[in-house]
Structure formats: C-alpha cells, structure tokens
KOLZA-713296 format. One record per residue (C-alpha): residue number from 1; y, x, z. Coordinates in pm, 1 decimal. Example, Ala and Ser with C-alpha at 12.3 -4.5 7.8 and 13.67 -1.06 7.14 Angstrom:
2
- 1,-450.0,1230.0,780.0 $
- 2,-106.0,1367.0,714.0 $
END
This chain:
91
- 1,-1647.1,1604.0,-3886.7 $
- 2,-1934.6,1469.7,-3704.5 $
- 3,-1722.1,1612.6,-3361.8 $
- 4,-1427.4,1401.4,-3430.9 $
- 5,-1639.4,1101.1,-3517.0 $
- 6,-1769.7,1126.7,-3138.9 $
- 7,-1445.8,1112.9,-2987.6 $
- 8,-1280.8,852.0,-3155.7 $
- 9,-1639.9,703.2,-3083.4 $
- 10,-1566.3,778.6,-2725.1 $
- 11,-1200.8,690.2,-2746.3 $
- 12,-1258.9,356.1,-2847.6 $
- 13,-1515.5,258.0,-2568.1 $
- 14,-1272.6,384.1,-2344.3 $
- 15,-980.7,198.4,-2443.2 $
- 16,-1200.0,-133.0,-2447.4 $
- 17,-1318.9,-41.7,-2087.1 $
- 18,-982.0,-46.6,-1992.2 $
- 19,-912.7,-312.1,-2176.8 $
- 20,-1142.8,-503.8,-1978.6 $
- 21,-1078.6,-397.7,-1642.3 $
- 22,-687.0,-496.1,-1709.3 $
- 23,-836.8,-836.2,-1821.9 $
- 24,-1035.6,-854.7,-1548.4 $
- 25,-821.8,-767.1,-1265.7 $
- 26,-532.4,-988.1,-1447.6 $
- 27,-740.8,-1291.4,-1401.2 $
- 28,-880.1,-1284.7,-1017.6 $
- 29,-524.5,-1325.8,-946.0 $
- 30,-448.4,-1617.6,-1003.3 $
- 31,-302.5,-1789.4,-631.8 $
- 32,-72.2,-1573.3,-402.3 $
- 33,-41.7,-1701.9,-25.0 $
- 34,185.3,-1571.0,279.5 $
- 35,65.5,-1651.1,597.1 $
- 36,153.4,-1559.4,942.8 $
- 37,-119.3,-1571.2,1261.0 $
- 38,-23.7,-1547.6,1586.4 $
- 39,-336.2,-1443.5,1788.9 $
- 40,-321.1,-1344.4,2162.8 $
- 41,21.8,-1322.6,2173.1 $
- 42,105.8,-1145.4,1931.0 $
- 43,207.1,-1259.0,1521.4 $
- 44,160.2,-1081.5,1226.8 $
- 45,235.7,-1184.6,866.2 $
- 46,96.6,-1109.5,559.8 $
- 47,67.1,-1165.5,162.9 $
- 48,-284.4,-1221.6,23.5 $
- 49,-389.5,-1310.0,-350.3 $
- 50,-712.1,-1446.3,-520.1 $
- 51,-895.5,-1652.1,-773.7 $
- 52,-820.8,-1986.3,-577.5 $
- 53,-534.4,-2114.2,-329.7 $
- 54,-833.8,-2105.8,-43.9 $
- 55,-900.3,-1720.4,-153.9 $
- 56,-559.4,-1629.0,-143.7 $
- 57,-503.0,-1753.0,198.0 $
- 58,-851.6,-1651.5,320.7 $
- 59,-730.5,-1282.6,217.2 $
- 60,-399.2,-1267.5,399.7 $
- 61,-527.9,-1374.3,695.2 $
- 62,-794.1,-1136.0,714.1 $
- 63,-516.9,-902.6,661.9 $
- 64,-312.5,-1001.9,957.4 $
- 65,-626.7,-1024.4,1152.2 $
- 66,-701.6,-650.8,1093.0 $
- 67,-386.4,-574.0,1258.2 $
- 68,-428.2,-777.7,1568.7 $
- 69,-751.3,-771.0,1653.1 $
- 70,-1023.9,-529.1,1788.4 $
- 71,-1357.0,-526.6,1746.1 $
- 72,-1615.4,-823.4,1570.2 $
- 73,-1528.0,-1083.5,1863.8 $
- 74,-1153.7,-1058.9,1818.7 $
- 75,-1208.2,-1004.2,1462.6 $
- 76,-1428.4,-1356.6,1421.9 $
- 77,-1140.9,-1547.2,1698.6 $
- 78,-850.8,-1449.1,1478.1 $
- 79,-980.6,-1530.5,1159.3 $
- 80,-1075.4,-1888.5,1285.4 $
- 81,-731.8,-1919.7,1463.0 $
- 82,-530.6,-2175.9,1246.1 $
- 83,-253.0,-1979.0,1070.3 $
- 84,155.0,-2036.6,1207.3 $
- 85,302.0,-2039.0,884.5 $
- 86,142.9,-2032.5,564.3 $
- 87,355.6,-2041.9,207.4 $
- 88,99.9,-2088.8,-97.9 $
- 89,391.7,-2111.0,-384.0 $
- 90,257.1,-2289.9,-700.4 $
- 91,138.3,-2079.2,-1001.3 $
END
C-alpha cells in the first residue's frame, strides 16, 4: 500500500511539473516577428518569438545574423544593422 501511495505521490508532482513548464513556455510567447537582414551582401530572413514585440524581433534577427555572419565582429555589425523587412503581426 505504502508503494502505491509513493507513486501516485510521484505521479502527481510530475504531472504539476509539467503542468508548469506548459504554462510557462505558453506564456513567454506572447509576440511573433519576421524579419529579414541583409548584411554584406547577402539577406537572410527569419521568424523569432518572445515575451514582448522588441524580444520577438531581437530573436529573429539574431537568427538571421547567425547565418550571415562570422565571428564576434560580424556577429556585433549584423545585429546592429537595421533590419530590411520586418512583419510583427498583432497578437
């Protein structure tokens, strides 16, 4: 008896865990941005998400920049070149 108390013990924390990180993860999203940066040249578009609008876009274009860029200098130029296009549709 005392076995079977554990694991529904267990089961329970587990499935509030869970619970929690699905909460969790459900709320940090709450802006989605596409942007597209064109950095020596070349472009490259991508989708980013986050707690705010400024997050969101802030993600995508380090996303891009991890694409077009090479090393910490590129890395820093890119993500303070001014994005091309950048769609931010309201939530």
């Amino acid at each position: 008896m005392k076995r079977q108390a554990r694991v529904l013990v267990f089961l329970a924390a587990l499935a509030v865990f869970v619970g929690y990180l699905i909460y969790g993860s459900m709320r940090v999203t709450q802006a989605e941005c596409a942007l597209c940066v064109t950095f020596r040249g070349r472009t490259e578009c991508r989708t980013g998400s986050g707690a705010t609008e400024e997050d969101a876009r802030a993600a995508a274009q380090r996303a891009a920049c991890a694409v077009l860029a090479t090393g910490m200098d590129e890395s820093i130029g890119c993500q303070n070149t001014i994005p091309s296009q950048v769609q931010c549709p309201p939530q």
